[in-house]
C-alpha positions in Angstrom: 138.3 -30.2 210.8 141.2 -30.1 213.3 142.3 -26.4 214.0 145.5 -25.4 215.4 146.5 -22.3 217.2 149.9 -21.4 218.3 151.0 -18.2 219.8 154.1 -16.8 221.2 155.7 -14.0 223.1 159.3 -12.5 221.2 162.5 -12.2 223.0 163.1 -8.4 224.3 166.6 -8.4 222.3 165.2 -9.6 218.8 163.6 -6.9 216.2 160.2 -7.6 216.4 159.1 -6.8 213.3 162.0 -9.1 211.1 161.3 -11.7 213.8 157.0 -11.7 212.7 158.3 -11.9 209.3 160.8 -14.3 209.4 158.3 -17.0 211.6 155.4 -15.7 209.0 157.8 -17.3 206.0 159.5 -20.1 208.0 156.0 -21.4 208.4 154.3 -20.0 205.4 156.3 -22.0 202.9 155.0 -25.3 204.6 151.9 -24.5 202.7 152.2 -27.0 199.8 155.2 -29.0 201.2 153.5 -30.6 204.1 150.3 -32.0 202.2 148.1 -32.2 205.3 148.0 -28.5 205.9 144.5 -27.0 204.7 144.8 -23.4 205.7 147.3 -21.5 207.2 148.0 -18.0 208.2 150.3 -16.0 210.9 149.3 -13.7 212.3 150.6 -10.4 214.3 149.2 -8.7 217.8 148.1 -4.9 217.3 146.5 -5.0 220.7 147.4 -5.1 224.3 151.2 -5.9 223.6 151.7 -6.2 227.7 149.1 -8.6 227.8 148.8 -11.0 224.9 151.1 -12.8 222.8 153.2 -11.1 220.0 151.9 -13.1 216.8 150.1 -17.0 216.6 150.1 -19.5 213.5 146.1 -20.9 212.9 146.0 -23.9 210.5 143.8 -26.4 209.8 143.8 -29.9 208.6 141.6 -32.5 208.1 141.7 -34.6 211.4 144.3 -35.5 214.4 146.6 -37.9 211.9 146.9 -34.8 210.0 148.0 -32.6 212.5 150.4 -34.8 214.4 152.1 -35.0 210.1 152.0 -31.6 209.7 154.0 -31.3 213.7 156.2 -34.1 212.8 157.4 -33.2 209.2 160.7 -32.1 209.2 160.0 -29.3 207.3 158.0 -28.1 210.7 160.5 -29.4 213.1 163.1 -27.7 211.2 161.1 -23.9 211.3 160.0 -25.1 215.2 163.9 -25.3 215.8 164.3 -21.3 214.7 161.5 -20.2 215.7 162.4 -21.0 219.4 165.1 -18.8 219.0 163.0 -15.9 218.8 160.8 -16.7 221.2 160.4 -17.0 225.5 157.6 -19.0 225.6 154.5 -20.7 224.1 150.7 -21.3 224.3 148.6 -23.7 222.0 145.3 -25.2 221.8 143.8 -27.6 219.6 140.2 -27.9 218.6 137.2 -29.8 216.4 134.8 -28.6 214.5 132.4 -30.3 212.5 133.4 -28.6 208.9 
């Protein structure tokens, strides 16, 4: 199982909370479009707001091809391309596990 985390900080000037909700359905309604998705969930940060990141996607597919389908679909490149409008910055890691 591939697992794939993605987090980001908002722009100062957007509304924070209709900016989580709009990258929450932007990459939401991927689930069941991109087949390679397994789980998927977004996420916002209730803690330490000058310190960590203000919300992070976590999906899972089944191994690397999947992933690099699932960051390739146009679907995803499509919600990538709005969601760095909201957005300063990025941070992402990619791991295995044996599930």
């Amino acid at each position: 199982m591939i697992h794939h985390l993605m987090s980001w900080p908002l722009r100062a000037d957007v509304d924070r909370v209709a900016s989580i909700e709009r990258v929450r359905t932007l990459l939401m309604d991927l689930e069941g479009k991109v087949d390679s998705i397994r789980t998927i969930a977004v996420v916002e940060n209730i803690a330490y707001p000058e310190a960590n990141n203000d919300l992070a996607v976590l999906a899972t597919f089944d191994d690397v091809p999947g992933l690099e389908a699932f960051v390739t679909h146009p679907l995803h490149q499509a919600a990538v391309a709005e969601i760095h409008t909201l957005v300063t910055g990025r941070a992402g890691i990619d791991w295995q596990t044996a599930d």
